[in-house]
C-alpha positions in Angstrom: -114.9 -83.8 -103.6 -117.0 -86.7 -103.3 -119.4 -85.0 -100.9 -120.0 -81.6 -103.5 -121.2 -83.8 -106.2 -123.6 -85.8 -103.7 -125.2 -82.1 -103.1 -125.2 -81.6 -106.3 -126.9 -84.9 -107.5 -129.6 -83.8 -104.6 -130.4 -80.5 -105.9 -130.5 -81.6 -109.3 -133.4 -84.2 -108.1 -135.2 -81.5 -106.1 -135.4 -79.3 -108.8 -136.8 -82.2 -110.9 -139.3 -83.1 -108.8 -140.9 -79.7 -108.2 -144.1 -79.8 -110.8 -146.2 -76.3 -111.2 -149.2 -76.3 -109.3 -151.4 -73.5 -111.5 -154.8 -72.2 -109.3 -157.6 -71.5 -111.2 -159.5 -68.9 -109.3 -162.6 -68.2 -110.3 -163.5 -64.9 -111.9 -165.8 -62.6 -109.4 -169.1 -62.3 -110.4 -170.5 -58.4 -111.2 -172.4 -56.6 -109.0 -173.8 -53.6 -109.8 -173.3 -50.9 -107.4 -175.1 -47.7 -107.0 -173.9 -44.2 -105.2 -177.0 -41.7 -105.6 -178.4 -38.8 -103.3 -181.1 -36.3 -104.2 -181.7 -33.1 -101.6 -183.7 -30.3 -101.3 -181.2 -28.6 -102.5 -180.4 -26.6 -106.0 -179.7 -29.2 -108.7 -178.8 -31.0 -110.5 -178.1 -34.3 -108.3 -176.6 -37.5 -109.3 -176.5 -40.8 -109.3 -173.5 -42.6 -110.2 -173.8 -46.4 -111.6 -170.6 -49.1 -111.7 -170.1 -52.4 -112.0 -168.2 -54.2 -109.6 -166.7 -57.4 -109.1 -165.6 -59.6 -106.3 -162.4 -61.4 -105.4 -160.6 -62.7 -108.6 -157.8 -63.6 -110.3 -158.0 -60.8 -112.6 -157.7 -57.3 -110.9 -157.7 -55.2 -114.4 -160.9 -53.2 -114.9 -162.8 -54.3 -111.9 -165.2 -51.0 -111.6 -167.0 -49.9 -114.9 -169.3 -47.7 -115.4 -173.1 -49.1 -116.5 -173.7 -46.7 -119.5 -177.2 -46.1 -121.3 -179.2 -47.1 -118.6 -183.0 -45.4 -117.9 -182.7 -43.6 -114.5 -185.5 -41.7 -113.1 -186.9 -41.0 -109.5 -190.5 -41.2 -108.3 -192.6 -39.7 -105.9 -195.2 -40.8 -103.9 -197.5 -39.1 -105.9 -196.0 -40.6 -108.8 -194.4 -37.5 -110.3 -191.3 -39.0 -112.5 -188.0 -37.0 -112.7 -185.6 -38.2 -115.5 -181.8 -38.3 -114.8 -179.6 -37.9 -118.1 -176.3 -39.3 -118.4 -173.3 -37.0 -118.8 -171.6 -37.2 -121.5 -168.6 -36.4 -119.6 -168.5 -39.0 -117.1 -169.7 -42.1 -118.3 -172.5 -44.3 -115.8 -173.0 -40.3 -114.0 -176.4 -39.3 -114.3 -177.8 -36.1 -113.5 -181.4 -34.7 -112.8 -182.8 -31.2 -113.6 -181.3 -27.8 -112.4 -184.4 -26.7 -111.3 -185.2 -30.7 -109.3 -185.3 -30.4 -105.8 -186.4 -32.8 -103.5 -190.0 -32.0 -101.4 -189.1 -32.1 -97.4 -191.6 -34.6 -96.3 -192.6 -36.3 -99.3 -190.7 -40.0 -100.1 -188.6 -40.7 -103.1 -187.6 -44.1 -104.6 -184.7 -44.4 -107.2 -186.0 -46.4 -110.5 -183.1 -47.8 -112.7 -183.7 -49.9 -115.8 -180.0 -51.4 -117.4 -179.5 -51.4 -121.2 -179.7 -54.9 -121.0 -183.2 -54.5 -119.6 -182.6 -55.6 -115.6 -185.0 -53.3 -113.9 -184.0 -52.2 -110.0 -185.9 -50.1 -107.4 -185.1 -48.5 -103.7 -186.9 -48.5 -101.0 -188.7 -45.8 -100.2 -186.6 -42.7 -99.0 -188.7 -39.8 -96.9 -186.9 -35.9 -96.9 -185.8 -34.7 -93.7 -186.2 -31.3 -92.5 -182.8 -29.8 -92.5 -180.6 -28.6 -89.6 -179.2 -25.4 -90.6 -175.1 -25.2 -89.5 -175.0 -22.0 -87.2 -171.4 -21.5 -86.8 -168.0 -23.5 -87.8 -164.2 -23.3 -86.6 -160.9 -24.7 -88.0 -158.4 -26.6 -86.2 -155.0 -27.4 -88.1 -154.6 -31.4 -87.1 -151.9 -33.7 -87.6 -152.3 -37.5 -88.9 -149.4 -39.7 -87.6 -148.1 -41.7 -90.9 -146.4 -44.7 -89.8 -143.1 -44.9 -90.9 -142.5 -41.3 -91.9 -140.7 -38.9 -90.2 -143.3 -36.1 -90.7 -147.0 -36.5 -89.8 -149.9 -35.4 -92.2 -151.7 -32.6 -91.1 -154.7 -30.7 -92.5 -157.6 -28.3 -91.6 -160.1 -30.4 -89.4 -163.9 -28.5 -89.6 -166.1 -28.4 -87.4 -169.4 -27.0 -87.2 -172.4 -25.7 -84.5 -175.6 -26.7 -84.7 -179.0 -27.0 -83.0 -180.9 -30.2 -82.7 -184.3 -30.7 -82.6 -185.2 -32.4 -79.3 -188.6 -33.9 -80.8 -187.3 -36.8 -83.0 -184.2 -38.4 -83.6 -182.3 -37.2 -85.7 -179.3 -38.7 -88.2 -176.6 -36.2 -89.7 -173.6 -36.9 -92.4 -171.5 -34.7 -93.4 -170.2 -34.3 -96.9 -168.4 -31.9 -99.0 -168.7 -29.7 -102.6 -165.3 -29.5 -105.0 -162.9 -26.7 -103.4 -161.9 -24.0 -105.0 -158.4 -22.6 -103.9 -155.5 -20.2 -105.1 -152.5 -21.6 -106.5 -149.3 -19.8 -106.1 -146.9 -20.7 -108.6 -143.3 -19.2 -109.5 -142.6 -18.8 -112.8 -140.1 -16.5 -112.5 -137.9 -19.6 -111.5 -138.8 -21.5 -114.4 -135.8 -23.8 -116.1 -136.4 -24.9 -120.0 -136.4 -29.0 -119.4 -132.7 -30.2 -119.9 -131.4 -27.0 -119.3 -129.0 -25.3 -116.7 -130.1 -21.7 -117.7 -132.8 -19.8 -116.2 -135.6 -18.5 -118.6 -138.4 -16.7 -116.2 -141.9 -16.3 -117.2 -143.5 -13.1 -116.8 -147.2 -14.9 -116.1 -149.2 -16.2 -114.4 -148.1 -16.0 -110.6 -152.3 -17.0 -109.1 -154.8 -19.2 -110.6 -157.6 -20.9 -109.3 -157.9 -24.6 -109.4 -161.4 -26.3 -108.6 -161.0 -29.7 -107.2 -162.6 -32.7 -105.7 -161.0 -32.8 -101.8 -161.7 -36.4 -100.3 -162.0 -36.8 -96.8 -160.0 -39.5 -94.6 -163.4 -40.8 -93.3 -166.8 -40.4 -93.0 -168.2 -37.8 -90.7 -171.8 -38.9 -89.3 -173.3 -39.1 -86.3 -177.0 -39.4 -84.6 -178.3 -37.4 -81.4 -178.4 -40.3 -78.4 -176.4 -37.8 -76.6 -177.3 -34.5 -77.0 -181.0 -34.1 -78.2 -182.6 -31.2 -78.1 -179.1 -29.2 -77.4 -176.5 -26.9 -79.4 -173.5 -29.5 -80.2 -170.6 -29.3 -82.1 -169.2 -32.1 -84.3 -166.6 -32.7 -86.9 -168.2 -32.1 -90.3 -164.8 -32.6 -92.3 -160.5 -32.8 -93.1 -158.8 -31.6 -95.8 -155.3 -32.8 -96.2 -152.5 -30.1 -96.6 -150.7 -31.1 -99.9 -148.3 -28.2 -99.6 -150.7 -26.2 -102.4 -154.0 -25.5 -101.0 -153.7 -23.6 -97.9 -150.5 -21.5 -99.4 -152.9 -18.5 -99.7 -157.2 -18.5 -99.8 -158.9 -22.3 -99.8 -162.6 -22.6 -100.3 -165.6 -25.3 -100.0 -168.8 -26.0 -99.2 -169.6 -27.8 -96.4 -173.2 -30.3 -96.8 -175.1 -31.0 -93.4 -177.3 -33.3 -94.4 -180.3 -34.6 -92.4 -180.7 -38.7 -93.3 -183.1 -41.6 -92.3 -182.2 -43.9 -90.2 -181.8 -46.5 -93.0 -179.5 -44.7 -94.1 -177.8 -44.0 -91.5 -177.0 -47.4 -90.6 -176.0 -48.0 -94.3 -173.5 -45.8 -94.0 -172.1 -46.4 -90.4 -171.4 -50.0 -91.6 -169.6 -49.0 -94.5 -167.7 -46.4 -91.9 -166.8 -49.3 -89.6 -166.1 -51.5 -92.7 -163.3 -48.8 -93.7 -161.7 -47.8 -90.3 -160.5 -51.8 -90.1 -156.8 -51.7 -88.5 -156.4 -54.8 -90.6 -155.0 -57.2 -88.2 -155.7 -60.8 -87.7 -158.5 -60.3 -85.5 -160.9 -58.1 -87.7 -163.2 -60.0 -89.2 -163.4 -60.2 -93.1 -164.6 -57.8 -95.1 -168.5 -58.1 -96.4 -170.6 -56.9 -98.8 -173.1 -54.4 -97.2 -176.9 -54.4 -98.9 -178.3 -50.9 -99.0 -182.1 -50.2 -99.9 -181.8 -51.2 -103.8 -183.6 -54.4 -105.1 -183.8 -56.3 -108.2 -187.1 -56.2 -109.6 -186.2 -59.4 -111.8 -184.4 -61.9 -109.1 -184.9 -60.4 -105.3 -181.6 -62.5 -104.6 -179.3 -60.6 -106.6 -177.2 -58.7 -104.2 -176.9 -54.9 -105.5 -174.6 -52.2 -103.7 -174.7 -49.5 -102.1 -177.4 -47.5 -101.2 -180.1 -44.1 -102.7 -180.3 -41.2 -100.1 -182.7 -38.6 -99.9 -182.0 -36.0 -97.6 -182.5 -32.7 -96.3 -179.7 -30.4 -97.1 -178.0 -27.3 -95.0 -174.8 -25.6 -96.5 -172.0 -23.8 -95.2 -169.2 -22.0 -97.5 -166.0 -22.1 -95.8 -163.0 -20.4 -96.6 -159.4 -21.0 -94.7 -156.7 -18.7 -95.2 -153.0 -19.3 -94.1 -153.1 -17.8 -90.7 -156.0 -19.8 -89.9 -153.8 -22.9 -89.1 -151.8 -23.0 -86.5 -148.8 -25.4 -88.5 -148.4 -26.1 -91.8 -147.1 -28.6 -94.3 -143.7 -27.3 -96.3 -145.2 -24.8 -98.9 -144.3 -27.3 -102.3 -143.3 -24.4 -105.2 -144.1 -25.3 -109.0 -141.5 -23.5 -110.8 -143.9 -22.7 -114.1 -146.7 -20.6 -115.1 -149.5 -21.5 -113.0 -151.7 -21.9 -116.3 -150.2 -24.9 -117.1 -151.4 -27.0 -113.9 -154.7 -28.4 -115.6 -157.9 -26.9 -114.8 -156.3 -23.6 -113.2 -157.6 -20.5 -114.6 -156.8 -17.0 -113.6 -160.3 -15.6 -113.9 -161.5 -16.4 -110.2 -165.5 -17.4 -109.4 -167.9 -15.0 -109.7 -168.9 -15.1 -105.9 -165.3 -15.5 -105.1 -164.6 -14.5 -101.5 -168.6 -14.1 -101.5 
């Protein structure tokens, strides 16, 4: 008996001796990253604005968008193209319909803040583009550790010709897909009920939406300059919805500086981390935007101009050789937002 209260008696002190320690960690200072591209392509082309912060002890709210700033792009001639904000998505702005970028000529990316900090890019010269000759699909699978079931998606990959004068730099990116969705609302239940009440519409929509890819797809021709190659362009990920019938999208070749090019294989290597103790930390990786007011300030990301070679791309069911589990919505298709059953106006074109 006498030994359970001398536990006692030591836990009690223990726990009275144990004081709070509170960390004060201090909050990450903003950095204001950019994410723009202009091409030779049809407009309009955008340049999306943030503010980001660092390491901190609050995590709510970290990436905002920088709103009412004064974007425009110059030329080396000193033609000035205004970007407008969309009203729609905030720190988004957009040039001109009718802007395309000049192959050849250099572009820098001018950006003023509402609070008046003034930033500039280095200068950015349009490549010629590579046009994409051919393409294929290959159905892939993505081990997942700890699931039973791998992903899997449609892997494309594209043919193309490269110019064996100069080096050349390519990344691949692609448009918002369009795809059918294939509901069932003839199987529709009223919520809370055990009695069927089937819909007579809509079986088919169409449903426009942004597809991101696992990784980024870029490369450069060391090894086969001057020759017809073929090279992974892009993955879509199976979600059981988009490959049930006809999926669609636009595929970007673009041709990039070198600058750029290294920009963006850093970021690539910076994202394909395993995460284990021997990888080293994560950094902060300057692009080709400067402050005009303190040449210290670190600012993100990086502008690209480009030359620009599309592909549209549709995949249909029996173009993959496996599939993920077809995933059935049990309503009117209409009621999945965005989905429409009007299709495109160049659908299947």
């Amino acid at each position: 008996m006498r030994k359970k209260y001398f536990y006692l008696i030591l836990i009690l002190l223990f726990e009275a001796c144990i004081t709070p320690y509170e960390i004060e960690v201090e909050e990450g200072k903003q950095l204001l990253t950019i994410d723009g591209m202009i091409t030779n392509g049809p407009g309009p082309h955008s340049v999306k604005l943030s503010k980001s912060t660092t390491y901190g002890s609050v995590f709510e709210g970290v990436i905002l968008p920088e709103r009412s700033a004064k974007v425009f792009v110059r030329d080396e001639f000193g033609e000035i193209t205004y970007l407008t904000e969309d009203i729609n998505e905030r720190g988004v702005y957009r040039s001109p319909e009718d802007f395309s970028a000049i192959v050849g000529s250099s572009y820098t990316l001018n950006i003023q803040l509402s609070n008046g900090s003034k930033y500039v890019s280095l200068p950015e010269v349009v490549k010629p583009a590579i046009p994409i000759e051919n393409f294929s699909i290959v159905a892939e699978e993505i081990p997942v550790e700890g699931e039973l079931f791998n992903d899997s998606g449609a892997g494309i990959y594209v043919d193309f010709k490269d110019p064996g004068d100069e080096n050349n730099f390519y990344f691949w990116r692609n448009e918002p897909a369009i795809y059918e969705l294939n509901t069932r609302p003839d199987l529709y239940y009223p919520p809370k009920s055990l009695t069927p009440a089937p819909k007579p519409c809509c079986y088919t929509c169409y449903l426009e939406e942004e597809v991101g890819n696992y990784e980024i797809f870029l490369t450069n021709d060391d090894n086969f300059n001057g020759l017809n190659t073929r090279f992974k362009a892009a993955f879509i990920k199976d979600d059981g919805l988009r490959f049930i019938s006809t999926f669609r999208v636009d595929i970007n070749q673009l041709s990039i500086s070198a600058d750029a090019y290294r920009y963006l294989r850093l970021v690539k290597q910076q994202i394909e981390l395993t995460g284990s103790v021997f990888d080293p930390p994560p950094a902060n990786i300057r692009g080709n935007m400067i402050s005009l007011d303190d040449p210290d300030e670190v600012v993100l990301g990086f502008f690209i101009a480009a030359g620009e070679s599309k592909k549209r791309i549709y995949i249909n069911r029996e173009d993959l050789e496996f599939r993920q589990p077809d995933f059935t919505i049990a309503d009117d298709c209409r009621v999945v937002e965005g989905a429409t059953v009007i299709p495109p106006d160049d659908w299947l074109n």
